[in-house]
N, C-alpha and C positions, 0 to 999 in steps of 0.2 A: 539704176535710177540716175536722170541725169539733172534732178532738181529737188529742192523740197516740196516743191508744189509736185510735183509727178508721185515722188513717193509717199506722202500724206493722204492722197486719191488713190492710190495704188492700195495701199495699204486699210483704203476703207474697205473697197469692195474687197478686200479678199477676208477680211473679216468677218463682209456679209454676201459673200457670194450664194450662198442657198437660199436666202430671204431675198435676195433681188433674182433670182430664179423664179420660185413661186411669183412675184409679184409682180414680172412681165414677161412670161411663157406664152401668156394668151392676149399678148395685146398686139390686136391687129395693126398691121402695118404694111397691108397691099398697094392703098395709097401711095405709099413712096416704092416700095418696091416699082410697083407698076410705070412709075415717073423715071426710075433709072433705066429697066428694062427697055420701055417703047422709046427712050432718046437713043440707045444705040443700033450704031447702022450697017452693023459688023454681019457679018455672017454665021447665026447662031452655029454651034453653043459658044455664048460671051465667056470669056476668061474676067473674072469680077472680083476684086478686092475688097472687103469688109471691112473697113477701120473702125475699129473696137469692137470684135463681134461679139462678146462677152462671152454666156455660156452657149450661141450656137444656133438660138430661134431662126434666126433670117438667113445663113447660111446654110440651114436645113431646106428651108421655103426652096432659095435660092437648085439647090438641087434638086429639089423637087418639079422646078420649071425644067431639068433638065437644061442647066448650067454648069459650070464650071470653077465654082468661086474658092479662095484663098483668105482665111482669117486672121486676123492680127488684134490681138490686146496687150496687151502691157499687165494685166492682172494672170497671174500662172494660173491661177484656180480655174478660171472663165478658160482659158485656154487647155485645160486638161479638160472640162467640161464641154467645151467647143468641138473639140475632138472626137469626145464618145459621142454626141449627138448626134454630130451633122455625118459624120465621117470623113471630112474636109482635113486636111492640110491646114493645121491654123501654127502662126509664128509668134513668140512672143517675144514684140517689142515694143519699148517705150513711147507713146508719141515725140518726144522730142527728141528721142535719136535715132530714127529712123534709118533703115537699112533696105532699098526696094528697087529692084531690079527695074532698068530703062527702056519703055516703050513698050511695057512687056500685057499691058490689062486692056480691056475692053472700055471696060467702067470700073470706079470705086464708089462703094456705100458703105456713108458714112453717120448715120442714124443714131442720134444723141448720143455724139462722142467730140466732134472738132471744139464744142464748149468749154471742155476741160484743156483745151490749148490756152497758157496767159498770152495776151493782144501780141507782145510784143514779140513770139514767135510766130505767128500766124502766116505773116508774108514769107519764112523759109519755109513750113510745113507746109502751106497750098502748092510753092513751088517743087519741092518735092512729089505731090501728089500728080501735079499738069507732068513732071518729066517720068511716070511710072505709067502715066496711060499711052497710051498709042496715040500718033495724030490722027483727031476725029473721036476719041473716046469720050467718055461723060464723066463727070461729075455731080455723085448728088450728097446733099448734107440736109438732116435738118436739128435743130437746135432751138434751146429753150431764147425770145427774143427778148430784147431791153436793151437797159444801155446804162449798165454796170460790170463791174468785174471784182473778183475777190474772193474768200470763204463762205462758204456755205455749210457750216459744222466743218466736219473733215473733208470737203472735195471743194476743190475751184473748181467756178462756173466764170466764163468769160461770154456775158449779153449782147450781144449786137443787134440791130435793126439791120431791114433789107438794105440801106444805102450803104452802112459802113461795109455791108459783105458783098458788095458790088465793087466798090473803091479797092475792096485787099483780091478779088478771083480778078477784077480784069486785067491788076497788073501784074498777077501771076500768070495772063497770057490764058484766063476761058473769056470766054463767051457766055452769056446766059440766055437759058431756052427756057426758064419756066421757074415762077416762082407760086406760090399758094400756103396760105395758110390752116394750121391744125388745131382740135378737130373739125373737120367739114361739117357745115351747115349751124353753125353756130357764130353771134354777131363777134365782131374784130376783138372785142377787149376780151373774151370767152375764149379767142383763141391764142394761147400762150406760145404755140411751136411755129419755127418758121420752115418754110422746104422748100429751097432751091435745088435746078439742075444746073449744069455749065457743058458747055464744050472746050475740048483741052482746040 
């Protein structure tokens, strides 16, 4: 662990790794999938990075398109549970010290995870993430939005709106192909999640 904040979040979920199992197994999330997927231009099957895959739901999916993907959390439990799920390759590490081979993914999806990054890492963790995809790869993220940061019980939550995550992906060098917000078909203040795409 290379923070208090990392290990404090760390240390929830693996406290409540079965209960946050049961209690997003079944939530649908083709939506964004579907947003990483049809942005890249690669020649399937995408090689695809999960950042934070937890215990494996979308890493399963992901396979299930007949993908390629590679998981990463930082909690061991999600990661030994990621494992037996998906049957995926999943690595545990930290978000903030990251360790991720160059130019080597297609796309990374990152689904209610880049939150728990404090503001003040964010500009070297994007950049890390633009020099792991390939030129032309994607980026997708989506997160709880505001414009706060801090505890939340035992886990930081870092809220941004779509401009401040435009100001930190553009000059990490993406591009942005798409933004929308979650859940669909319900009015702006109903929907709490934000979901960007980016090109590296």
């Amino acid at each position: 662990m290379t923070t208090d904040t990392s290990r404090r979040t760390l240390q929830h979920y693996e406290r409540n790794a079965e209960s946050f199992w049961q209690g997003t197994r079944d939530h649908d999330v083709t939506q964004n999938l579907d947003a990483l997927v049809s942005a890249i231009t690669a020649t399937p099957p995408f090689r695809i990075l999960e950042l934070g895959c937890g215990p494996g739901r979308d890493l399963h999916a992901l396979v299930e398109r007949g993908h390629l993907p590679i998981g990463l959390d930082g909690c061991a439990r999600f990661v030994e549970m990621a494992r037996t799920y998906s049957g995926c390759e999943v690595w545990l590490q930290d978000f903030l010290a990251l360790a991720l081979p160059p130019a080597h993914f297609d796309g990374v999806f990152a689904n209610a995870s880049l939150f728990h990054i404090p503001s003040e890492h964010l500009p070297r963790v994007l950049g890390e993430l633009a020099a792991t995809l390939k030129p032309g790869g994607v980026l997708f993220f989506s997160n709880p939005r505001g414009n706060q940061e801090g505890w939340s019980g035992e886990r930081y939550g870092c809220y941004l709106e779509a401009g401040r995550w435009r100001e930190l992906c553009s000059a990490a060098g993406f591009v942005e192909l798409d933004c929308y917000y979650r859940p669909p078909g319900k009015p702006r203040n109903e929907q709490p999640w934000l979901a960007m795409t980016w090109r590296r």
